[in-house]
C-alpha positions as CSV (number, residue, x, y, z in Angstrom):
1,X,13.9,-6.9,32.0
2,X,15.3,-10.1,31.7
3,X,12.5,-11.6,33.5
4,X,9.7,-10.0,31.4
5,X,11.6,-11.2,28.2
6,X,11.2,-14.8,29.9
7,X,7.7,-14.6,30.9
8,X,7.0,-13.4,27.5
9,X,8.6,-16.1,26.2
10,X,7.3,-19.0,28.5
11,X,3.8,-17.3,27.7
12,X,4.0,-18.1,23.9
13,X,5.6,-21.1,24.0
14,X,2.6,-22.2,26.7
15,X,-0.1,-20.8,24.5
16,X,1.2,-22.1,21.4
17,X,2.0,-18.8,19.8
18,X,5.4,-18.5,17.9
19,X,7.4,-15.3,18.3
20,X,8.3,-15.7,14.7
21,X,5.3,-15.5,13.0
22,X,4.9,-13.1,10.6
23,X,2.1,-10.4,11.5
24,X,-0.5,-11.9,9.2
25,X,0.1,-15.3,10.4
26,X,0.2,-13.8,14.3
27,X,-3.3,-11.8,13.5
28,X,-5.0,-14.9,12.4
29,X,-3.9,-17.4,15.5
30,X,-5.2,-15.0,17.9
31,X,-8.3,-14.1,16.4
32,X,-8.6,-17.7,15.9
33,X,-8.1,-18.5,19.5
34,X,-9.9,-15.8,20.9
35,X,-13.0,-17.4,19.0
36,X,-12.0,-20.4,20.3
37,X,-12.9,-19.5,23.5
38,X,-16.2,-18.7,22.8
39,X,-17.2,-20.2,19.2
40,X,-20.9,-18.7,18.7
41,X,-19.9,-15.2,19.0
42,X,-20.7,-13.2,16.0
43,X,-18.4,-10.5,16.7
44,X,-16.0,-12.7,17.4
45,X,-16.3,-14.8,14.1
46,X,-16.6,-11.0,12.1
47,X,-12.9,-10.4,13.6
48,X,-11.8,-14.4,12.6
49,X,-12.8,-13.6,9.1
50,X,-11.3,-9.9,9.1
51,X,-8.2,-11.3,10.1
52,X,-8.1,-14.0,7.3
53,X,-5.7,-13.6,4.3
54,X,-7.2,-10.8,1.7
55,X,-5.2,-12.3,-1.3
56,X,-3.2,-15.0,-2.7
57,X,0.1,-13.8,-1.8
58,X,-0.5,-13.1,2.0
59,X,-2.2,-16.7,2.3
60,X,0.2,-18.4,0.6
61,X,2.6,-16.9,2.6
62,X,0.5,-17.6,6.4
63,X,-0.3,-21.3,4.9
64,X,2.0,-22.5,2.0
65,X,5.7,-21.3,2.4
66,X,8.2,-23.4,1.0
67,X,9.6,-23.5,4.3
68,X,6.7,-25.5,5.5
69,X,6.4,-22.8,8.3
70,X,4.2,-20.0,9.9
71,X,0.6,-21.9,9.9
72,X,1.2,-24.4,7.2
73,X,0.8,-27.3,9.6
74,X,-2.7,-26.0,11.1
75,X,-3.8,-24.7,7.9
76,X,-6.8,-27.6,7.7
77,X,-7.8,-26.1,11.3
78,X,-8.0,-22.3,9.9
79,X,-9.7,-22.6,6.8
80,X,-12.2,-25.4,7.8
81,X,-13.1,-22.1,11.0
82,X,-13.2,-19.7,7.6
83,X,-16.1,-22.2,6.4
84,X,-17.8,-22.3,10.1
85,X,-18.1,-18.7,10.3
86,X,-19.9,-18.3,6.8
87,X,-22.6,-19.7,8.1
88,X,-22.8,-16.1,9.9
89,X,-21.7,-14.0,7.3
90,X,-21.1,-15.7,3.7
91,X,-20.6,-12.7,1.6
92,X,-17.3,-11.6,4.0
93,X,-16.3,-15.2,3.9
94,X,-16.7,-16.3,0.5
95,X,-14.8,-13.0,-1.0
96,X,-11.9,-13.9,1.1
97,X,-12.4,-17.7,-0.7
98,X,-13.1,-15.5,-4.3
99,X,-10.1,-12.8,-3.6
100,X,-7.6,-15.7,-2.5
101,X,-8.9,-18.1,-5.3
102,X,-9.2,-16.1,-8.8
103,X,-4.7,-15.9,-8.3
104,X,-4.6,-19.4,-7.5
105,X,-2.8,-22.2,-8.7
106,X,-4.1,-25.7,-7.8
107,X,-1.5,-27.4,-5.1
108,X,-1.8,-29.7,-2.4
109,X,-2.5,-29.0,1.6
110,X,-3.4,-25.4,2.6
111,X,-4.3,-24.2,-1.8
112,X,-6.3,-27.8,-1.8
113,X,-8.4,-27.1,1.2
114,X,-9.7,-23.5,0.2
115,X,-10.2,-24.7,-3.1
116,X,-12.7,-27.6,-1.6
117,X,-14.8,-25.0,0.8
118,X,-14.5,-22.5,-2.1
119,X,-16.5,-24.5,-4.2
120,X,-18.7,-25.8,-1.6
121,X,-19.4,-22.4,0.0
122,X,-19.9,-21.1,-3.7
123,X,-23.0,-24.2,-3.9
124,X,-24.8,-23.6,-0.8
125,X,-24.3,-19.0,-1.1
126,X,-25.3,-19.6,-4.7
127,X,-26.7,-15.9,-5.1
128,X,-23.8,-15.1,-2.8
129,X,-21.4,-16.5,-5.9
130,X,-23.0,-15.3,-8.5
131,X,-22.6,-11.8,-6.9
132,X,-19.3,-12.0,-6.5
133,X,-17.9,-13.6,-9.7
134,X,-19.9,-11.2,-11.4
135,X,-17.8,-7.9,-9.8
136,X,-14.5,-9.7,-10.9
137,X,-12.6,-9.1,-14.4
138,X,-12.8,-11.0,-17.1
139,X,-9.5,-12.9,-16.4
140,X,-10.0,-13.0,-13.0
141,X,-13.5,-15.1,-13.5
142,X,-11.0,-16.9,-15.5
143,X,-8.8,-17.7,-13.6
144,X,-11.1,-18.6,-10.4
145,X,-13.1,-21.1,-13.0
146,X,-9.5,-22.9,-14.2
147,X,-8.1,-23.1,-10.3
148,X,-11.9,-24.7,-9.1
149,X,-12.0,-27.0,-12.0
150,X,-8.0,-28.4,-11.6
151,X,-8.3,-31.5,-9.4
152,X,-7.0,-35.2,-10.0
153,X,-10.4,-36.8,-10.3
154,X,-13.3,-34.9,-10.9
155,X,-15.2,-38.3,-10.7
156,X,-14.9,-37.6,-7.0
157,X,-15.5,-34.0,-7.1
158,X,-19.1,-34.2,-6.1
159,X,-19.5,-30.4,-4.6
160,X,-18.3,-29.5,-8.5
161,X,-20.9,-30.8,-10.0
162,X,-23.3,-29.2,-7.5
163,X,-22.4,-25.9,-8.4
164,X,-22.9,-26.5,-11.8
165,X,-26.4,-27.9,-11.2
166,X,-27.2,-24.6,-8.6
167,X,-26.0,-22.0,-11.1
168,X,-28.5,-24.2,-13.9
169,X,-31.4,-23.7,-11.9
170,X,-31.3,-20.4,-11.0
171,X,-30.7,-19.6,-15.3
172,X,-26.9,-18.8,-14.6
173,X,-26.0,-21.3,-17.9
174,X,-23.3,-18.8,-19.0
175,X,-21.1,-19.7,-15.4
176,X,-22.4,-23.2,-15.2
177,X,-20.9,-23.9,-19.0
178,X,-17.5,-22.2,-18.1
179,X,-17.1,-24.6,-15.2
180,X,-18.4,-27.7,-18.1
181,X,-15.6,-26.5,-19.9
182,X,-12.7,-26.2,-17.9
183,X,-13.9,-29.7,-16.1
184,X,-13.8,-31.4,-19.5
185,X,-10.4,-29.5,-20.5
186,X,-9.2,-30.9,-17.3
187,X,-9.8,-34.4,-17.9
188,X,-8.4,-34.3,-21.1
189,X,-4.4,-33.5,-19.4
190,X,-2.2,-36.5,-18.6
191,X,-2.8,-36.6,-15.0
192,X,-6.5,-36.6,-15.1
């Protein structure tokens, strides 16, 4: 028994898996490295996104514990694969981006990042978006507009403005004015 608790052990250590990840965090790392192995598959990239965080909590939890631990220090590595794999199937990947985001708080690393291919994904899915933000609450489309519009500088926020000129030309001025609004709201706070 000994032995098999060693091998086990060796095993993780050699495939970079960590025994003490939490289930969530474990899910995603080997969904993540069985597409790794073979990056084009569509079933494969279905599971990757399956096994993505549903909500805020659980992602903050898989990428932004206080601890700096689970898969906070890959997190760049698992979102950016959330992005590749909506080329596939947008709608499953951008409501992961949409349920995760409309709870969010802007913050740095992991929050930053899926706010970033949130926005973009949300420019280039456009009908996609729309779709979604329509099926969420009131505060919730709230909420999702204030955490995409809270960034330092949004004179470098480029796939922001993007969104807002996509939504305009496909006659979706009620969105595109929200996101106006809480951009100028957001420049007018001290550490704009």
């Amino acid at each position: 028994m000994k032995t098999l608790l060693a091998i086990s052990s060796l095993l993780f250590i050699a495939t970079g898996f960590s025994p003490t990840l939490i289930p969530e965090a474990l899910k995603l790392q080997t969904a993540f490295a069985n597409l790794s192995a073979d990056p084009d598959n569509k079933r494969l990239q279905e599971n990757y996104i399956a096994a993505f965080p549903t909500d805020t909590k659980t992602f903050l939890i898989v990428f932004q514990q206080e601890k700096f631990d689970q898969l906070y220090s890959e997190s760049n590595k698992y979102i950016n694969e959330l992005e590749r794999c909506s080329t596939s199937f947008p709608e499953k990947a951008m409501s992961k981006c949409i349920n995760i985001g409309k709870n969010l708080i802007w913050d740095a690393d992991a929050v930053g990042e899926l706010q970033q291919i949130s926005v973009t994904l949300n420019a280039r899915y456009i009908s996609v978006f729309i779709s979604l933000y329509k099926n969420l609450k009131n505060k919730e489309q709230e909420n999702l507009i204030q955490f995409y519009a809270n960034v330092e500088n949004h004179g470098t926020y480029k796939i922001y403005q993007d969104l807002i000129d996509k939504l305009n030309s496909v006659g979706q001025r009620d969105i595109s004015e929200k996101l106006e609004t809480a951009r100028t709201s957001r420049k007018l706070q001290k550490d704009h």
